[in-house]
N, C-alpha and C positions, 0 to 999 in steps of 0.2 A: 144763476141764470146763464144757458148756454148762448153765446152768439157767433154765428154763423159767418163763415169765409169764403174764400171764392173757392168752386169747385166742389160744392157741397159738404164739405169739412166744417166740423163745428171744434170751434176752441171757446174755450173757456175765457170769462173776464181776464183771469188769473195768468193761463198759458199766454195770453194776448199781450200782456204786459211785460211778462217776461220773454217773449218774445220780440217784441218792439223793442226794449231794452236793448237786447246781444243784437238787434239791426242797426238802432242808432251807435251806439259802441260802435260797431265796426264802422259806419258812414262816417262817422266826425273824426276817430283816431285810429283807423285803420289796423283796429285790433281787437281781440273775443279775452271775454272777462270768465273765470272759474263762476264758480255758483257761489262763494261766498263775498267773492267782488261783486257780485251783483247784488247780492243782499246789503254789501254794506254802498257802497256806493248810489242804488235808488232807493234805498229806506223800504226794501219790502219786509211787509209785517210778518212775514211765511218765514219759514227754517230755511238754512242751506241746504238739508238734504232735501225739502219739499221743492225746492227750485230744481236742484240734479236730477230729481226722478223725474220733474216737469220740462226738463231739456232732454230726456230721454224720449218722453209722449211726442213732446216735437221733432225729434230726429227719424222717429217710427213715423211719424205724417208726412215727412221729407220738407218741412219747414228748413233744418237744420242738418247741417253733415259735418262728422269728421274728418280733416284731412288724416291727421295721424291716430293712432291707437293712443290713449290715453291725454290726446290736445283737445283744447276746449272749441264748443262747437261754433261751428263759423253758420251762419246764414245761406238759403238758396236763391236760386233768382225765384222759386216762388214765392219769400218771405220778402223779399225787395217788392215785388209785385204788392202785396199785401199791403205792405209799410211807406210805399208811395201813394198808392190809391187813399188810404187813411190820411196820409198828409195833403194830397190835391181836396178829397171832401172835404178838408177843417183851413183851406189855405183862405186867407184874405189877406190883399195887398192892402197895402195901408195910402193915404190919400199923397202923405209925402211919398213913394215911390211913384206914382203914379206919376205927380208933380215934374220930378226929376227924370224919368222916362220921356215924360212927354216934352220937358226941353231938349232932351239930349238925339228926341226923332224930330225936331224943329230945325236943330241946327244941321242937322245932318241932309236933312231936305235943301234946305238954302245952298251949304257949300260943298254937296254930292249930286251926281244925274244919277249915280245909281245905287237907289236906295236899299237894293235889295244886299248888296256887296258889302255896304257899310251895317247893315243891322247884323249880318253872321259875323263881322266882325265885334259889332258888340257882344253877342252872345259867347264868342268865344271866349274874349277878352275876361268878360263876367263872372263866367264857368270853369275856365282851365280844361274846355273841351272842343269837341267840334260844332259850330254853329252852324246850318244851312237855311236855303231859302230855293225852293222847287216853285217853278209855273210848268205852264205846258211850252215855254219857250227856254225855258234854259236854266242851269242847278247850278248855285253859288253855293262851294262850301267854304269854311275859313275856319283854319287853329288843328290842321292836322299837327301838327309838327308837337300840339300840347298833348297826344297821345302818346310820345316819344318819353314826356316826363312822368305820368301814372301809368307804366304799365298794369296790366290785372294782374295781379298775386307774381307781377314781376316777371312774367314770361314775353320776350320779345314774337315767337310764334301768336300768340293773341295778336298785335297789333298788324302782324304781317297779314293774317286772315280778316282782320275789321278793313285793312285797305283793300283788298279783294273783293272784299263786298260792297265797299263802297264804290268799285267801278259795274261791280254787276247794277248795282242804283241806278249810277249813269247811263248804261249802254240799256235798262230795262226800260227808264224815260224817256229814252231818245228815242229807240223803238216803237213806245206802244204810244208816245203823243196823248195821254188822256187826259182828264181831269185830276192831279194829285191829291186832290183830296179824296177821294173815291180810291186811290192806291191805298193812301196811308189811314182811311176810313175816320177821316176828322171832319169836322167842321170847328166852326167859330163859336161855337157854345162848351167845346170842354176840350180839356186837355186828352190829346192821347199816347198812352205808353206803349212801350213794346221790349220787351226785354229778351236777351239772349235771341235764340233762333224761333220765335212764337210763332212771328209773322214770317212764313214761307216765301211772298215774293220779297220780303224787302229783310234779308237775315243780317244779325247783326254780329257774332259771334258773339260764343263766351265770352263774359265779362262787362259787356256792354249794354247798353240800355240806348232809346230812344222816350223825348218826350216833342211832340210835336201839335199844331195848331193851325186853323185854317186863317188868313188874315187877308187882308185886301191893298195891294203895293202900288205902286207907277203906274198911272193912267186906270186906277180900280182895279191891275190884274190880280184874280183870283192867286193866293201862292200859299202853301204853306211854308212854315219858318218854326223850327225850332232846334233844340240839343242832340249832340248823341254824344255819351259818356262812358265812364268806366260806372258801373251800376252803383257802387256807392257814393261818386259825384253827385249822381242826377238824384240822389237819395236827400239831399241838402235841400233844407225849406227855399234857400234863397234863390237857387237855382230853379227849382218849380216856379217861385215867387215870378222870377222876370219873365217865363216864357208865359203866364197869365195873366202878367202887366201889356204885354204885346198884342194880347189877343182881347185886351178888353178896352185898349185905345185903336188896334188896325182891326177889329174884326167886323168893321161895317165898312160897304163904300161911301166913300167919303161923299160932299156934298157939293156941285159942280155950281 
């Protein structure tokens, strides 16, 4: 039975798994597995060469790319799109995060005025990425400097271009004064992605991903607050976990 992916592509049970496989590989240990590491290491009941012919189908759909002639296939950012969307459908926080989240935005209420500044620093803190928090009054980011330690595939040009972009952010918000969630096409019902350059006004460059959510801050302001990562960071369930923990304790206004 074929099942269908984003962009009218249909993959297979079969390719889907072995595809998810060489995504999570490279999110957790920042590295691609031959075909018969993957056979032996997920217990597939399929041959090595039924996998290599099946990482070939995937490189022809552009799931999958070689850097070098004869290295094992690395992931695209459509396959991260993929392989996150899958993990945000199946995420559930568990009651203990929630728990702990919700002391950890208690305390920060009582001995912070500004809540918006301490929560990017949790997210960054949590992530090893950049955390932010947009209203139509003003952009808190925190944890550039943890970009400095993942670069993408090790290229300091990647990081020089994700800062660049992140002042065009600035100087695009400041200008156009709107509703950020309407920018970044969220609301408080779902997580939303954006990887590499998808999203035209708000580009992230190579390597990087956004995961973002609408929530309700200081005096009920409308804000969005989430991640921007190196695309196999934001790939990590836990990472998804805390910015859906955020958006399912702040995403209503509070009660006056």
């Amino acid at each position: 039975m074929n099942q269908q992916s984003d962009g009218g592509i249909i993959l297979t049970p079969r390719q889907r798994n072995i595809l998810f496989a060489v995504v999570k590989e490279y999110c957790d240990h920042g590295q691609t597995l031959g075909s018969k590491e993957l056979k032996d290491k997920y217990n597939f009941s399929f041959s090595s060469a039924t996998i290599r012919n099946e990482l070939v189908r995937l490189r022809d759909m552009e799931y999958l790319f070689q850097p070098f002639t004869n290295s094992s296939s690395k992931p695209t950012e459509k396959a991260f799109k993929l392989f996150i969307n899958q993990l945000i459908g199946g995420l559930q926080v568990t009651s203990r995060q929630q728990t702990e989240l919700k002391k950890q935005l208690i305390e920060m209420q009582e001995k912070h005025s500004n809540l918006s500044k301490e929560i990017t620093r949790l997210l960054a803190i949590s992530s090893g990425g950049v955390g932010f928090a947009i209203n139509s009054n003003e952009e808190t980011y925190s944890g550039v400097g943890n970009l400095l330690k993942e670069p993408t595939e090790g290229k300091v040009s990647d990081i020089l271009e994700f800062l660049d972009n992140l002042d065009t952010h600035k100087q695009y918000l400041l200008t156009h004064q709107e509703d950020p969630a309407s920018i970044f096409n969220v609301d408080s019902k779902q997580l939303k992605t954006i990887i590499g350059s998808e999203n035209p006004i708000i580009p992230l460059g190579k390597g990087y991903a956004m995961i973002a959510t609408e929530v309700y801050l200081e005096n009920n302001q409308k804000s969005v607050v989430g991640l921007i990562t190196p695309t196999h960071l934001l790939a990590r369930k836990k990472n998804l976990a805390l910015v859906e923990s955020l958006s399912k304790l702040l995403g209503q206004k509070s009660k006056k």
